[in-house]
TILUM-568404 format. One record per residue (C-alpha): residue in three letters; z, x, y; residue number from 1. Coordinates in steps of 0.5 Angstrom, whole numbers, plus 500, padded with zeros to 3 digits. Each point is the difference from the previous one (the first is absolute). Layout:
# residues N
> ALA|Z|X|Y|NUM
...
This chain:
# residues 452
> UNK|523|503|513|1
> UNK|495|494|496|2
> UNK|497|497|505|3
> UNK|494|505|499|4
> UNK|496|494|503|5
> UNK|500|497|508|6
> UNK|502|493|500|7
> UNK|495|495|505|8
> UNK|500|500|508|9
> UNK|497|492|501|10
> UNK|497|496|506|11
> UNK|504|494|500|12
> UNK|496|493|497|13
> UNK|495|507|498|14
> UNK|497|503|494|15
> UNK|498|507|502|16
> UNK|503|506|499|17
> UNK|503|503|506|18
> UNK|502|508|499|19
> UNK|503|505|504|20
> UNK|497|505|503|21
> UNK|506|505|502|22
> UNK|499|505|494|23
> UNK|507|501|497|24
> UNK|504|507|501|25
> UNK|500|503|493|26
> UNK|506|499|497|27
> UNK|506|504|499|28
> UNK|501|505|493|29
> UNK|505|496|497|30
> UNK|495|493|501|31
> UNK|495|504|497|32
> UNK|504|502|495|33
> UNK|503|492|499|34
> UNK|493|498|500|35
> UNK|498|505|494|36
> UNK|505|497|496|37
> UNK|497|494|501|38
> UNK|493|501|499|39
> UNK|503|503|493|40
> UNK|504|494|498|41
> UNK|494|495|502|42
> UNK|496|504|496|43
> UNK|504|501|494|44
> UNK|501|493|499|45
> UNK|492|497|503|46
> UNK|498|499|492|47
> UNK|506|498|498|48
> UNK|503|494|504|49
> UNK|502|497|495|50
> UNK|506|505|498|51
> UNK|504|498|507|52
> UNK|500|493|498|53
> UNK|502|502|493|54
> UNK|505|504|502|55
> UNK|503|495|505|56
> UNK|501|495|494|57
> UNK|504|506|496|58
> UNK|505|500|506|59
> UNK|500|492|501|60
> UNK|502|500|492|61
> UNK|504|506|500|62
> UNK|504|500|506|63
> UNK|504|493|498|64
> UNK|500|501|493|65
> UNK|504|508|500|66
> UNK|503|497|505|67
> UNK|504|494|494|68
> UNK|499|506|495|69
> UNK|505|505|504|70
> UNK|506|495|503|71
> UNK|500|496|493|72
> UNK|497|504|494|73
> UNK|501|506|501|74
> UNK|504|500|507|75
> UNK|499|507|505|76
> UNK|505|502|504|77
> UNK|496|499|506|78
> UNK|496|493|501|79
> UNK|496|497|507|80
> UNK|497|494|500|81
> UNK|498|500|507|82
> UNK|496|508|498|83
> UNK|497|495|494|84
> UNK|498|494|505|85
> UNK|496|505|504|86
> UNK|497|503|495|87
> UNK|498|494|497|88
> UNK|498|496|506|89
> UNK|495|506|502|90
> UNK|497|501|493|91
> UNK|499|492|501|92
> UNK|497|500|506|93
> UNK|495|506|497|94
> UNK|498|496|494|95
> UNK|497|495|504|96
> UNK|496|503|505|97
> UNK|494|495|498|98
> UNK|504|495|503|99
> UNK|501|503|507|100
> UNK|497|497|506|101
> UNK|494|504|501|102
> UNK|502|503|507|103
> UNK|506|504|495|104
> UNK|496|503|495|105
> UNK|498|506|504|106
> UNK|507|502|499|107
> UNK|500|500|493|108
> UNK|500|507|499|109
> UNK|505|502|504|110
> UNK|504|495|497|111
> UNK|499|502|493|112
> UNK|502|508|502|113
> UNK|507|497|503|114
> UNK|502|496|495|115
> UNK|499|505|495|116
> UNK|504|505|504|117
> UNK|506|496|500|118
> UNK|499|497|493|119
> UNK|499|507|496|120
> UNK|503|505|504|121
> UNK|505|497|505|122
> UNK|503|495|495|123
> UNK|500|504|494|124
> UNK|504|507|504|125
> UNK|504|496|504|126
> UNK|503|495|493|127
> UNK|499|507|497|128
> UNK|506|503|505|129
> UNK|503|493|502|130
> UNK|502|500|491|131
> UNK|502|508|500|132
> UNK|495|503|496|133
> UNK|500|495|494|134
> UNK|496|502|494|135
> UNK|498|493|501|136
> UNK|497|501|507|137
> UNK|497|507|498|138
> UNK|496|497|495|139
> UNK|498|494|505|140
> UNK|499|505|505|141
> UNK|494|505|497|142
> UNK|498|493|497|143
> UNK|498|498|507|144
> UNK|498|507|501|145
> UNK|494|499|495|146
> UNK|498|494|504|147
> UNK|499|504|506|148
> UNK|496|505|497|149
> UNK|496|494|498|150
> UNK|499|496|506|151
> UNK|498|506|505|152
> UNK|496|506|501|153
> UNK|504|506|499|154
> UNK|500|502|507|155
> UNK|503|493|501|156
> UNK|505|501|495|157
> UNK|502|505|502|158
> UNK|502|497|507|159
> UNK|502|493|497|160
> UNK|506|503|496|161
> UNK|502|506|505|162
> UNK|501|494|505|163
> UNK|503|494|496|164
> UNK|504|506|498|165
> UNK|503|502|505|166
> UNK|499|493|503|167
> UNK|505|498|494|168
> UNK|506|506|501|169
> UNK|499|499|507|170
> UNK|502|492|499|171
> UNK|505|502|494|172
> UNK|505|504|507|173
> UNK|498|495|505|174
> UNK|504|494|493|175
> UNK|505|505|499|176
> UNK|502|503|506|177
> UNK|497|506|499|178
> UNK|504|502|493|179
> UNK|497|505|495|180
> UNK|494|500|496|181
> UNK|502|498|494|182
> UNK|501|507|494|183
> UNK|495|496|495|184
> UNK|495|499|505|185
> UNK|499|508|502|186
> UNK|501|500|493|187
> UNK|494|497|498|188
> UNK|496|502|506|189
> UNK|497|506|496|190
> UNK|499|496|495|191
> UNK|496|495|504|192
> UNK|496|505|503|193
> UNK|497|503|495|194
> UNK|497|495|495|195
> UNK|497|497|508|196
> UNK|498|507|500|197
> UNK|496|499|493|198
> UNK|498|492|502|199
> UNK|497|502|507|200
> UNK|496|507|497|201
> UNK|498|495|493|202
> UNK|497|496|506|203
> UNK|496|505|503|204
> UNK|497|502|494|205
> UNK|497|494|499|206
> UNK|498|499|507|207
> UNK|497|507|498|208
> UNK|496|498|494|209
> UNK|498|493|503|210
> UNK|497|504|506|211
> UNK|496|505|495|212
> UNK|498|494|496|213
> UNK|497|496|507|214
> UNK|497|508|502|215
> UNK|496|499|493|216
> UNK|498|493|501|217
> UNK|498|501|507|218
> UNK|496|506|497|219
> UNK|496|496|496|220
> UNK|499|494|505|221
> UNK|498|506|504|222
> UNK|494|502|495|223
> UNK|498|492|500|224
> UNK|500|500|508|225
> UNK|495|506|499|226
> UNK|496|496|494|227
> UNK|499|495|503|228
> UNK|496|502|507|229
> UNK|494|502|496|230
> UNK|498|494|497|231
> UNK|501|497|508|232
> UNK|495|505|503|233
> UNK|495|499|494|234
> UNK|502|493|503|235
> UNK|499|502|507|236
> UNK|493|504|499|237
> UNK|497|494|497|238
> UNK|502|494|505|239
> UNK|497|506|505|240
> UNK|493|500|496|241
> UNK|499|492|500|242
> UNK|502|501|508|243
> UNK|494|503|499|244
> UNK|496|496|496|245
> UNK|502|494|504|246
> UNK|497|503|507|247
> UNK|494|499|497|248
> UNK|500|493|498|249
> UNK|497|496|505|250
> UNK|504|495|504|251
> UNK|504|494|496|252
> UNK|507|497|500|253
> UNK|500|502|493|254
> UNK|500|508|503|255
> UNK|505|499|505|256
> UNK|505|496|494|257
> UNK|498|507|496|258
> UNK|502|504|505|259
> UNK|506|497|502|260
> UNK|503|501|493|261
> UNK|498|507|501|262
> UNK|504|501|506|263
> UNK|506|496|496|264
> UNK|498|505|494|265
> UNK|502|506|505|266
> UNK|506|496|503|267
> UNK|502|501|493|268
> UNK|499|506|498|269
> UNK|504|502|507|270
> UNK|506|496|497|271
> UNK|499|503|494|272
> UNK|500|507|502|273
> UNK|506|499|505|274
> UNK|504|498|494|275
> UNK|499|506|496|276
> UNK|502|503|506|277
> UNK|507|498|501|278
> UNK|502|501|493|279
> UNK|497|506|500|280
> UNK|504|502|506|281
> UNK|507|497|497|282
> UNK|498|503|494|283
> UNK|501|506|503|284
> UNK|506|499|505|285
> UNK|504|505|496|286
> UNK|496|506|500|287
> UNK|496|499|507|288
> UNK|501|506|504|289
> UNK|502|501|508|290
> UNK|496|494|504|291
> UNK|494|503|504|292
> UNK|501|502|506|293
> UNK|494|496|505|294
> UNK|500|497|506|295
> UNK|497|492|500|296
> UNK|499|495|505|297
> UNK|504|493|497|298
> UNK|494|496|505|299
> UNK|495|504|495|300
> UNK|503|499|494|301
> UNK|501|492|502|302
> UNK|493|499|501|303
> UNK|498|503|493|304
> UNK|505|497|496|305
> UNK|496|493|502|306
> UNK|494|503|500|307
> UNK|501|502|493|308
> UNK|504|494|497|309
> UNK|496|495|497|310
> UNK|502|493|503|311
> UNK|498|494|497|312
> UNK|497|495|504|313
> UNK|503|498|507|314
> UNK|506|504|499|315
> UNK|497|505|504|316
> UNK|500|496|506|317
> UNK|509|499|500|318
> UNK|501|508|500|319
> UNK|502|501|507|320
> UNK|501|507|503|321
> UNK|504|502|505|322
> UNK|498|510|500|323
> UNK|502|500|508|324
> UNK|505|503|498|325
> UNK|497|506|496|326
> UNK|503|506|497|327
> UNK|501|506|496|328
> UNK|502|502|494|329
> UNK|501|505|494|330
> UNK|496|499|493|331
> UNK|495|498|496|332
> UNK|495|494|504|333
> UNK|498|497|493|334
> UNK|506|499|497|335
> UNK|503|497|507|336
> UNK|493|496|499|337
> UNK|503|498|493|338
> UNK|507|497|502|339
> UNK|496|496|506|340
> UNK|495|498|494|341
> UNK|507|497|496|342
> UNK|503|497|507|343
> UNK|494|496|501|344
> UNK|499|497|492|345
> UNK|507|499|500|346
> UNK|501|495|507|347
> UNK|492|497|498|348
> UNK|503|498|494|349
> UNK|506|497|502|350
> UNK|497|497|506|351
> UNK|495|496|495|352
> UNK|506|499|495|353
> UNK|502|495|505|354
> UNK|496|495|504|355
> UNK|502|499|509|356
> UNK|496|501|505|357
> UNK|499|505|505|358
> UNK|501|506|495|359
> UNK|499|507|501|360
> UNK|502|507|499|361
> UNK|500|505|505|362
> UNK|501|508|501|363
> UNK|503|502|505|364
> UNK|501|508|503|365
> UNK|506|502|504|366
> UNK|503|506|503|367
> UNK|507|502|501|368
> UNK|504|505|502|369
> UNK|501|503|493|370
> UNK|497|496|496|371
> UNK|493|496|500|372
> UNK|498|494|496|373
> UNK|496|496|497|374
> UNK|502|494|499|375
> UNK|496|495|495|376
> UNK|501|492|501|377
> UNK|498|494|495|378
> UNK|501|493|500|379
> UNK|501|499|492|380
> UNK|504|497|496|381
> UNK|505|505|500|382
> UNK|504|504|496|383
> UNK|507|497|496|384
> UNK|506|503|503|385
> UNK|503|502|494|386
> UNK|493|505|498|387
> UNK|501|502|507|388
> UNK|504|507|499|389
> UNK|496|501|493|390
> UNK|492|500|503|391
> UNK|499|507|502|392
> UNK|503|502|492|393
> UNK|493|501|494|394
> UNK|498|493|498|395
> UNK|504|496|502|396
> UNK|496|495|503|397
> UNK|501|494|504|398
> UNK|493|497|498|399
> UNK|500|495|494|400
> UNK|498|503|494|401
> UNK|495|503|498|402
> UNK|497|500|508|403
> UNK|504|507|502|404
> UNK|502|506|497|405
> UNK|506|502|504|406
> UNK|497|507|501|407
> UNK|497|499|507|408
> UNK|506|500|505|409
> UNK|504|506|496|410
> UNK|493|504|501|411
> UNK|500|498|507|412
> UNK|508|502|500|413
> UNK|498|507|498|414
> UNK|494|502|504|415
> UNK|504|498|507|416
> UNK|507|504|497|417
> UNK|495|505|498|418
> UNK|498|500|507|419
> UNK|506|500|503|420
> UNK|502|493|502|421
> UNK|503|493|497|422
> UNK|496|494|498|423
> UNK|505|493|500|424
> UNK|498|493|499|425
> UNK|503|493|504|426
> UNK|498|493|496|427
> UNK|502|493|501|428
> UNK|497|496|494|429
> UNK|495|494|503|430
> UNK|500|504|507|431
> UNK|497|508|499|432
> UNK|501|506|498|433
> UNK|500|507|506|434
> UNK|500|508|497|435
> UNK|502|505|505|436
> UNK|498|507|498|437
> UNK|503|505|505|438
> UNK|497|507|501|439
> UNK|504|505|503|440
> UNK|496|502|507|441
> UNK|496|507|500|442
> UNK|501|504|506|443
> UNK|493|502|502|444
> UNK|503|507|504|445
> UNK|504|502|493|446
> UNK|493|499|496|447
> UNK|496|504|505|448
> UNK|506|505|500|449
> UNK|500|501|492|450
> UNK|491|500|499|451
> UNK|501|506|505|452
């Protein structure tokens, strides 16, 4: 359900990446439904991480202290040492996921989800149940309420505690031998609906009022985007006139320097203009409207894409492509050229982050029988396991700071969902990282049927 990520298939004694061919079927219903709710959740808490691990201490802390509080100062009809003892364990081992070996911590969110499941929902009713509806478990069970509402989405909430709930009645018959839900729990059941009822939808107002303050912010970065590409054209006119002049200077080493710092200029002013481009079109990803409908060769796009990127000295020479297998698909040529633009900064970056030898990134086209590829291969340093799942979410980044924004792999998600298909990303730190876009196949017979 989490792992939004592949993991590496590795040669032996090999530090290449391997990947599969075979394109995957596509997924069930129910698995794209769980995969959604992943998504939500990762995204939910992609700027606030902290938040789990500070949950995960109020467990470690609250477990085995309400535990003494309820057997010894103010005793409860129904206490488990045991049920405290994986709570606590769990919230432990959540709130010191630093700690983790490297190769776990692609696991954390996962993890994180499950352990508030069992800790909020599942505890609370089954305790709720197991002590006959006290008022002191109702007030302990609404408390856990809040909790939920705090650490997931509301489409997440919904299902933690419907789960856990059902969860918690399911192990209350299966403890008792199938006795009867307990009067005071039913009794309080109305009453814990409706104040969940007004936490979920204050929640959704919020998210409401926090999307209109981001849709403004994005208008007015929108207007700078804008703004900003007069001064790069007054730039451009002025670099093409001093080409110009230079081709009439006679010969000397002093015009050739001249005019390698214009092509620099240019180069500059292209990379400019793309980044205007990806926030213009990230700013405009909650009204766009339908995806175009036209047919482009991948091979095509490819060779514009490192037509058009402006390589620093000798990177050219790494990129390998492989086009034998060239395809079609359905969309826009120049925000495909885009997303390859962000793929190739991003593996040229990482390879010149870490230092070996016979370092390349390479782009290669695949045919299937549903779905076409491309898959895209650097020899870098790698992205960390636990910033895995959180890569195609908006600025989250794995550059150090100051480098990236985190905007380049959300921009390239959205462009290749828009067209149909799904990007995913395998990484082993010190090894390279491998992004697969698998588009779905389009039929020549039903085009030429449809144009007709």
């Amino acid at each position: 359900m989490f792992q939004l990520s592949e993991r590496f298939s590795l040669k032996p004694r090999a530090s290449v990446i391997i990947a599969r061919s075979e394109p995957r079927p596509r997924p069930f219903l129910v698995v794209r439904w769980m995969n959604e709710l992943a998504r939500r959740y990762i995204e939910y808490h992609a700027h606030a991480q902290r938040k789990i691990r500070a949950a995960a201490i109020i467990g470690v802390l609250g477990f085995p202290i309400f535990y003494f509080v309820w057997t010894y100062v103010l005793p409860q009809p129904y206490e488990s040492i045991t049920l405290r003892a994986i709570g606590t364990g769990l919230c432990l081992a959540l709130a010191l996921t630093q700690w983790w070996p490297v190769a776990w911590r692609r696991y954390i969110v996962p993890f994180s989800y499950f352990t508030f499941l069992y800790s909020l929902p599942f505890f609370f009713t089954l305790m709720l149940l197991l002590n006959n509806g006290s008022v002191t478990w109702e007030m302990s069970t609404l408390a856990a309420l809040i909790y939920v509402v705090l650490l997931y989405d509301l489409v997440n909430a919904i299902v933690v505690l419907v789960v856990g709930s059902l969860a918690a009645v399911g192990a209350f018959l299966l403890v008792t031998g199938g006795a009867p839900i307990p009067e005071g729990y039913l009794l309080t059941l109305p009453i814990l609906t409706f104040a969940l009822t007004g936490f979920l939808g204050l929640a959704y107002g919020d998210n409401v009022i926090a999307r209109e303050k981001l849709k403004a912010a994005a208008s007015l970065a929108s207007q700078v985007a804008h703004e900003c590409r007069t001064p790069l054209t007054g730039i451009r006119f002025e670099a093409d006139g001093c080409e110009r002049l230079l081709a009439r200077l006679p010969e000397s080493p002093i015009r050739d320097k001249l005019a390698a710092s214009h092509r620099r200029v240019r180069q500059h002013i292209t990379s400019a203009n793309s980044v205007i481009d990806l926030l213009l079109t990230n700013v405009a990803q909650h009204h766009r409207g339908a995806p175009t409908a036209e047919l482009h060769n991948m091979s095509k796009i490819v060779s514009m894409a490192l037509e058009r990127y402006s390589f620093k000295p000798n990177q050219r020479d790494i990129v390998r492509t492989d086009v034998r297998e060239d395809f079609q698909f359905r969309g826009s040529d120049l925000l495909m050229t885009h997303v390859l633009f962000n793929l190739l900064k991003n593996g040229l970056r990482a390879i010149e982050a870490r230092d070996g030898n016979d370092n390349y990134l390479s782009i290669e086209l695949r045919r299937g029988a549903e779905t076409n590829s491309i898959v895209i291969t650097d020899t870098g340093e790698g992205i960390p396991p636990e910033i895995l799942n959180y890569v195609f979410i908006p600025f989250v980044s794995a550059q150090r700071p100051g480098v990236g924004t985190g905007l380049g792999l959300s921009f390239c998600r959205m462009i290749i969902e828009d067209a149909g298909g799904t990007i995913s990303c395998r990484s082993k730190v010190n090894v390279g990282t491998c992004f697969t876009i698998e588009l779905p196949v389009v039929q020549p017979a039903i085009e030429n049927a449809t144009a007709a």
